[in-house]
C-alpha positions as CSV (number, residue, x, y, z in Angstrom):
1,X,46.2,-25.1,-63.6
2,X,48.6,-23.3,-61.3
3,X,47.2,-20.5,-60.9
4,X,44.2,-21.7,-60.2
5,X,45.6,-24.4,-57.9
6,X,47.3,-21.0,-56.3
7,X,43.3,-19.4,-56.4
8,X,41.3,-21.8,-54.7
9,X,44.2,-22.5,-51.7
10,X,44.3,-18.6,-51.4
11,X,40.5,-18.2,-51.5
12,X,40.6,-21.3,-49.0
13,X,42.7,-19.5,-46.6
14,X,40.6,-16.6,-46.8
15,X,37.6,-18.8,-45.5
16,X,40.0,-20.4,-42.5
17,X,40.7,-16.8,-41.3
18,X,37.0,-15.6,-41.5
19,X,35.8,-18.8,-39.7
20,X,38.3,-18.2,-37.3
21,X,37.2,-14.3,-36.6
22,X,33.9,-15.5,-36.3
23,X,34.9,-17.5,-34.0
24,X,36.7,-15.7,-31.6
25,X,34.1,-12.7,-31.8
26,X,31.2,-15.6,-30.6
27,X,33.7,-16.6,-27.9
28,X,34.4,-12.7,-27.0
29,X,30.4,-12.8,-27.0
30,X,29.7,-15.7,-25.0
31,X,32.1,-14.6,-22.2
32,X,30.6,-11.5,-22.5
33,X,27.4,-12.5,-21.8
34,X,28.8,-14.7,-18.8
35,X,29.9,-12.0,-17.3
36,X,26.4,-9.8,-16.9
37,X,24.4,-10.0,-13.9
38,X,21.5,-12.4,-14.1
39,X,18.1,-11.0,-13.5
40,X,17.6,-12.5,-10.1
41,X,20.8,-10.9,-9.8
42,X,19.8,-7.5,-11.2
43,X,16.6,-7.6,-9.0
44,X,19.2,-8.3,-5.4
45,X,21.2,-5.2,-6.7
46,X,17.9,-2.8,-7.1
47,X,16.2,-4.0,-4.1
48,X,19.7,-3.1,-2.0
49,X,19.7,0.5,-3.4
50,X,16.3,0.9,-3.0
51,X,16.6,-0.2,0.6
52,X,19.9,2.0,1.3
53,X,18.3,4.9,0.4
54,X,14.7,4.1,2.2
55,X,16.2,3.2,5.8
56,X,17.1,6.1,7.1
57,X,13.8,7.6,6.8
58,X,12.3,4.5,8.7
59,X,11.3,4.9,12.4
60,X,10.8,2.8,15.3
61,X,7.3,4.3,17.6
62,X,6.9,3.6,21.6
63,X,4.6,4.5,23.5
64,X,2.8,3.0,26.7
65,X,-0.2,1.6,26.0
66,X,-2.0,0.3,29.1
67,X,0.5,-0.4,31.1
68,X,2.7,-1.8,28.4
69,X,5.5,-0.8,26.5
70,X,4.7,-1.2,22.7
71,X,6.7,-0.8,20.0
72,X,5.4,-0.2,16.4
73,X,6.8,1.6,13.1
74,X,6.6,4.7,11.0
75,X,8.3,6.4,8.8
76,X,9.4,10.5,7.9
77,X,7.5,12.2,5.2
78,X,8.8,15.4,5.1
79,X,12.1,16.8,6.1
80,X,10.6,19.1,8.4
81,X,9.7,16.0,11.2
82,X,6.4,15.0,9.9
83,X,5.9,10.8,10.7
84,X,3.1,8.2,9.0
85,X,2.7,5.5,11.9
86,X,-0.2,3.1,13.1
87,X,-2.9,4.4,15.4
88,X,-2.3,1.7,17.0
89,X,0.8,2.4,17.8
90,X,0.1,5.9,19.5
91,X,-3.7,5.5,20.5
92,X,-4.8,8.6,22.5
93,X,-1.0,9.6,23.5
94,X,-0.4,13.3,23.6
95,X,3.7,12.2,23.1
96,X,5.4,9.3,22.3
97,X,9.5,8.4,21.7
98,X,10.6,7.6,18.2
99,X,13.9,5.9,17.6
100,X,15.6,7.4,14.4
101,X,17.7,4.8,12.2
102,X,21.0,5.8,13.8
103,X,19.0,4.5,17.5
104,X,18.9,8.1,18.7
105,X,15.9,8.8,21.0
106,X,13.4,11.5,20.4
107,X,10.2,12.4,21.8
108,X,7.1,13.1,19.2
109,X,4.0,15.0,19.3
110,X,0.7,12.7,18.1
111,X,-0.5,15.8,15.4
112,X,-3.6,13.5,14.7
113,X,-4.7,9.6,14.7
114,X,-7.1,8.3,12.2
115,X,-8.9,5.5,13.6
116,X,-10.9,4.7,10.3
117,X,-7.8,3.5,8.1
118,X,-5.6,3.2,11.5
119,X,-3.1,6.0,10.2
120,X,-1.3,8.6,12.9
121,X,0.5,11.3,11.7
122,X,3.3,12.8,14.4
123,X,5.8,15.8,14.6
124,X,9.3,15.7,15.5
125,X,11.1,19.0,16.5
126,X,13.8,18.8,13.8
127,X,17.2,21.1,13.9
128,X,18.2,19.7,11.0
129,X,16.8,18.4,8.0
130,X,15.4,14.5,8.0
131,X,15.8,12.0,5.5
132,X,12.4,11.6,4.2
133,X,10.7,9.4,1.8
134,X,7.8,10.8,-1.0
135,X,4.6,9.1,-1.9
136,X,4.1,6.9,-5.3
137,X,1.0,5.7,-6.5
138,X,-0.1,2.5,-5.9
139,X,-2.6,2.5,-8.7
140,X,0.1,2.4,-11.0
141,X,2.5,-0.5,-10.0
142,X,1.3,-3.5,-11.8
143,X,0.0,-6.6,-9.9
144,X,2.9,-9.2,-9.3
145,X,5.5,-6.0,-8.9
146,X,8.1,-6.0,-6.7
147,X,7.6,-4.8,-3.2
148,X,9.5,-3.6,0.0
149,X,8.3,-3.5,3.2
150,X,10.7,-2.0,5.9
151,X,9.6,-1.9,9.6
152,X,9.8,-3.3,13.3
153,X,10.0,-6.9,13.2
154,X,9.3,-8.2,16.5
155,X,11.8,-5.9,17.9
156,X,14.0,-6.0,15.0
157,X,14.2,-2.8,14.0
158,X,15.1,-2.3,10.1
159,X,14.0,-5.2,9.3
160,X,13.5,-6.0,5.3
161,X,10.7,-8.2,3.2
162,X,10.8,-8.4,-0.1
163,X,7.4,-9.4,-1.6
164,X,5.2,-8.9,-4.3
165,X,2.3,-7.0,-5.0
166,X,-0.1,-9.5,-4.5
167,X,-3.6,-7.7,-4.6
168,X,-5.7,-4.0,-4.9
169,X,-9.1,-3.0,-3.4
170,X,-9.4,-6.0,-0.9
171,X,-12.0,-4.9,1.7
172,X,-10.9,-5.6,5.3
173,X,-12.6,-4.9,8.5
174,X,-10.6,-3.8,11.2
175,X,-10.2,-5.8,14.3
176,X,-10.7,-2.6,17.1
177,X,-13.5,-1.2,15.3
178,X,-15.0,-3.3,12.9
179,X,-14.7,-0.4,10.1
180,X,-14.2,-1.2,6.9
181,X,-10.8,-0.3,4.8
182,X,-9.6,-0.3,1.4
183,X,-6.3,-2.1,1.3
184,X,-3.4,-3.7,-1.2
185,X,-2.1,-7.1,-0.5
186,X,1.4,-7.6,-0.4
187,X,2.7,-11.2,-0.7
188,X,5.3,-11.6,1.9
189,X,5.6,-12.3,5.7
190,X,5.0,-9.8,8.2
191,X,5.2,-9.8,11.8
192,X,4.4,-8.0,14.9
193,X,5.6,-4.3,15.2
194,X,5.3,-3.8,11.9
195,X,1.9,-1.7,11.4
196,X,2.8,1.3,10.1
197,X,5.7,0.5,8.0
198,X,6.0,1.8,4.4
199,X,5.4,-0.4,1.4
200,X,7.6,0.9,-1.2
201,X,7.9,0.3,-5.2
202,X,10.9,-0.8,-7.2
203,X,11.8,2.6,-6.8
204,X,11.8,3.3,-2.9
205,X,8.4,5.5,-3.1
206,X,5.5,5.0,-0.5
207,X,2.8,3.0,-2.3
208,X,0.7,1.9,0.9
209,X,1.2,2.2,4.9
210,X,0.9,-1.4,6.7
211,X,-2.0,-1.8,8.5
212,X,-2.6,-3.5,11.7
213,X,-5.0,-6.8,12.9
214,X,-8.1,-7.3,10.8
215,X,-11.2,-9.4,11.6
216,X,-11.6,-10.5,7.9
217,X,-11.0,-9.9,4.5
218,X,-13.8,-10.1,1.9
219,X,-13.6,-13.0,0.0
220,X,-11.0,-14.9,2.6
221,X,-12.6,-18.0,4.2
222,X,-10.3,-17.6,7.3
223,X,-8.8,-14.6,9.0
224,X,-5.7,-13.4,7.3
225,X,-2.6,-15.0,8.2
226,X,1.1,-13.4,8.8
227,X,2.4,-14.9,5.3
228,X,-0.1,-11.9,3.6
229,X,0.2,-8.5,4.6
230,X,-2.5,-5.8,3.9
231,X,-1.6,-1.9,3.6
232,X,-3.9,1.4,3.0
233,X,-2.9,2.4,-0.5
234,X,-1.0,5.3,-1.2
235,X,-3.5,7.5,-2.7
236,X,-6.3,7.1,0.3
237,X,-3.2,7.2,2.8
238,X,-1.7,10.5,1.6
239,X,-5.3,12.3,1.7
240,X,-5.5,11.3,5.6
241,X,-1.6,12.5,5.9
242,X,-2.6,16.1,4.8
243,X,-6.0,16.2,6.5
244,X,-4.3,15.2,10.1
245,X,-1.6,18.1,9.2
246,X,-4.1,20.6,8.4
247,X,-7.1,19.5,10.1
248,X,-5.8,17.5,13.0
249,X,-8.4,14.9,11.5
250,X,-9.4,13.1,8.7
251,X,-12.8,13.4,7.4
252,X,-13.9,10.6,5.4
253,X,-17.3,10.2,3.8
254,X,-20.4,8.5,5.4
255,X,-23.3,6.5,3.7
256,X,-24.7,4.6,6.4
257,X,-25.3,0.7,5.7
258,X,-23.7,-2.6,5.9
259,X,-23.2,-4.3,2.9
260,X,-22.0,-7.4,1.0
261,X,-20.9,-9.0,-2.1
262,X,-22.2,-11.7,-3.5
263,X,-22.8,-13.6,-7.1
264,X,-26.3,-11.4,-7.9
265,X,-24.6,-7.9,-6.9
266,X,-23.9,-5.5,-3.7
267,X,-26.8,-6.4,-1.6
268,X,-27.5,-3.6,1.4
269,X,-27.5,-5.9,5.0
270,X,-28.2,-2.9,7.2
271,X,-29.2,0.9,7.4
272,X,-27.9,3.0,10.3
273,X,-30.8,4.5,11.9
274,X,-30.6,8.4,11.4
275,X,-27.9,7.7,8.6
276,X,-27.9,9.6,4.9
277,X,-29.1,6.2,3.5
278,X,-32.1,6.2,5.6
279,X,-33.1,9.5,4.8
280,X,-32.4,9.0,1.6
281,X,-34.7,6.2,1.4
282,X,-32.1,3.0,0.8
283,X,-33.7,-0.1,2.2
284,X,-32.3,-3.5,3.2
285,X,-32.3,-5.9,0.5
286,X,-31.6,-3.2,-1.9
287,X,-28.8,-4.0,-4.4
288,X,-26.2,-0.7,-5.3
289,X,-25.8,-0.8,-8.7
290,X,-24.5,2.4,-9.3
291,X,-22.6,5.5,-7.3
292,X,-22.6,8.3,-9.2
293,X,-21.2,7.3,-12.6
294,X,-19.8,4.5,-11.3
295,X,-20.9,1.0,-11.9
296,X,-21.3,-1.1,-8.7
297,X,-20.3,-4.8,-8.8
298,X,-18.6,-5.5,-6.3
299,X,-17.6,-4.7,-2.2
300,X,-14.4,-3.6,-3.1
301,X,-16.4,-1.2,-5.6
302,X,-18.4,0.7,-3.2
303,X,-15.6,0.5,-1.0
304,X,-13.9,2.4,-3.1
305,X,-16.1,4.5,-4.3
306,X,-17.3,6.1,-0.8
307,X,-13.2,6.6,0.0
308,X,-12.4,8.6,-2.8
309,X,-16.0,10.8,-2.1
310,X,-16.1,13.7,0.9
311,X,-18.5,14.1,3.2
312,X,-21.3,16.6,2.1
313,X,-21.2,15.4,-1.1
314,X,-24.4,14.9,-3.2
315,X,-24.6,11.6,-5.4
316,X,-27.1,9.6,-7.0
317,X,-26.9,6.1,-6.0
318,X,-29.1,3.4,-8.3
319,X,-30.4,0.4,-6.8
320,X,-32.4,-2.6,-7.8
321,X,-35.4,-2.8,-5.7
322,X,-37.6,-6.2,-6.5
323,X,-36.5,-6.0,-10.1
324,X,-36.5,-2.5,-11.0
325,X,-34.1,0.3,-11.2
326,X,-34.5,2.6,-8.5
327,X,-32.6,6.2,-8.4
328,X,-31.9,7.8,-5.3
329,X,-30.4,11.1,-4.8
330,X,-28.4,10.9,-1.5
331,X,-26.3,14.1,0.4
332,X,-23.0,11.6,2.0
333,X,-22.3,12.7,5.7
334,X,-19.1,11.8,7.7
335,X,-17.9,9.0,9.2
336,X,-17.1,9.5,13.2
337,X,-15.5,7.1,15.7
């Protein structure tokens, strides 16, 4: 009876001293956990480092712009002195002053000024080598992603939103013009000055290049407002960036109508007299159905499908003509302005 008395308070004992390592290890645990950053937390930390290493490469643009003095941004994307800013921003200036991040002066050369997406591209004569930032892909960053947009608030230079990736292929018409872009819609605030700007991913990289006023946006009943920003993606953005480099223009691909969206399909509005689509044979009232191998449903579609072609191209474009499929080869031309 002893010993077993002596067994079970031994065994007994055991149990206390496991319980109470158990116990302290979940405490250890607990506070451990306590003590790492939150994810709201972790998102603040990456956005900081994201924006410490982007804002140096960030640029303020003047110029004067009938009789005004106008300030808008840009950003380096090469070391050598090569700056993405608005065309708005620089219009038909030869020169125009660019104020580093540090708020040193400098005077630019306008190397070329798309007035089609509303990207400029401009030269600095750099002695030494510039922070620069690279181009991502927008096409890749997942919808509801984390954005950055960095620019020239209203004066403010360096100013920093934090948004979300709100939208792809939204078709917008641009105020000055009335041409038609393919943008990405970033869901945050943006103000004046900040056309131009870079929109950057989780990981500091260039996924789109703020545009400036629109007219409209397809599918928005009322003109866009300043708590929705719209930017050319990265990928239609980068093609005019190496065209104005080694072109001193962009060349972007012409098919000659107006068109519009609706429930039934892509219904043609208009055909530019003179223009490949007349020659070709489109006719108002047609509805695109296909470009190339593509499939046409909606704007955003064709949209698309004419920024990522070149001019001199030859596509067949399918339509639906009173019912029936209609197929219509069609050499593009290019767009001028």
């Amino acid at each position: 009876m002893g010993r077993f008395h002596q067994s079970c308070t031994i065994m007994r004992g055991t149990k206390m001293m496991r319980l109470s390592a158990l116990f302290s290890v979940g405490l250890l645990s607990a506070w451990a956990i306590a003590q790492q950053p939150s994810l709201l937390e972790r998102t603040g930390q990456e956005v900081s480092l994201v924006v410490e290493r982007a804002l140096p490469a960030v640029v303020t643009v003047e110029a004067r712009l009938s009789g005004r003095l106008t300030r808008s941004s840009g950003f380096i994307i090469d070391p050598s002195g090569f700056i993405v800013c608005s065309a708005e921003g620089v219009r038909t200036q030869p020169q125009v002053a660019v104020y580093l991040s540090g708020g040193e002066p400098a005077s630019a050369r306008v190397v070329g000024v798309d007035n089609i997406t509303g990207i400029a591209l401009l030269r600095l004569n750099a002695t030494v080598k510039l922070p620069a930032l690279t181009w991502g892909e927008s096409e890749r960053v997942p919808l509801g992603a984390t954005t950055i947009l960095i620019g020239n608030r209203s004066g403010l230079e360096g100013s920093v939103t934090v948004g979300t990736l709100g939208g792809k292929d939204r078709v917008g018409v641009r105020r000055d013009n009335q041409r038609v872009v393919l943008l990405l819609q970033f869901n945050g605030t943006v103000g004046s000055g900040e056309p131009g700007a870079p929109l950057l991913d989780s990981q500091g990289r260039v996924i789109g290049v703020m545009t400036g006023e629109l007219a409209s946006i397809e599918g928005a009943p009322t003109p866009p407002v300043a708590v929705v920003g719209f930017a050319v993606p990265s990928e239609i953005a980068q093609r005019v960036v190496n065209d104005l480099r080694t072109k001193g223009r962009a060349e972007h691909a012409w098919l000659g109508v107006d068109y519009q969206g609706l429930p039934t399909g892509v219904v043609v509005r208009r055909v530019v007299f003179g223009s490949p689509a007349q020659q070709a044979g489109i006719q108002v009232g047609d509805i695109i159905a296909q470009f190339g191998e593509k499939p046409i449903r909606t704007a955003a579609d064709l949209t698309r499908a004419l920024y990522f072609a070149q001019p001199n191209q030859r596509v067949t474009i399918t339509v639906i003509r009173e019912g029936q499929r209609v197929t219509i080869p069609v050499t593009l031309g290019m767009q001028s302005l």
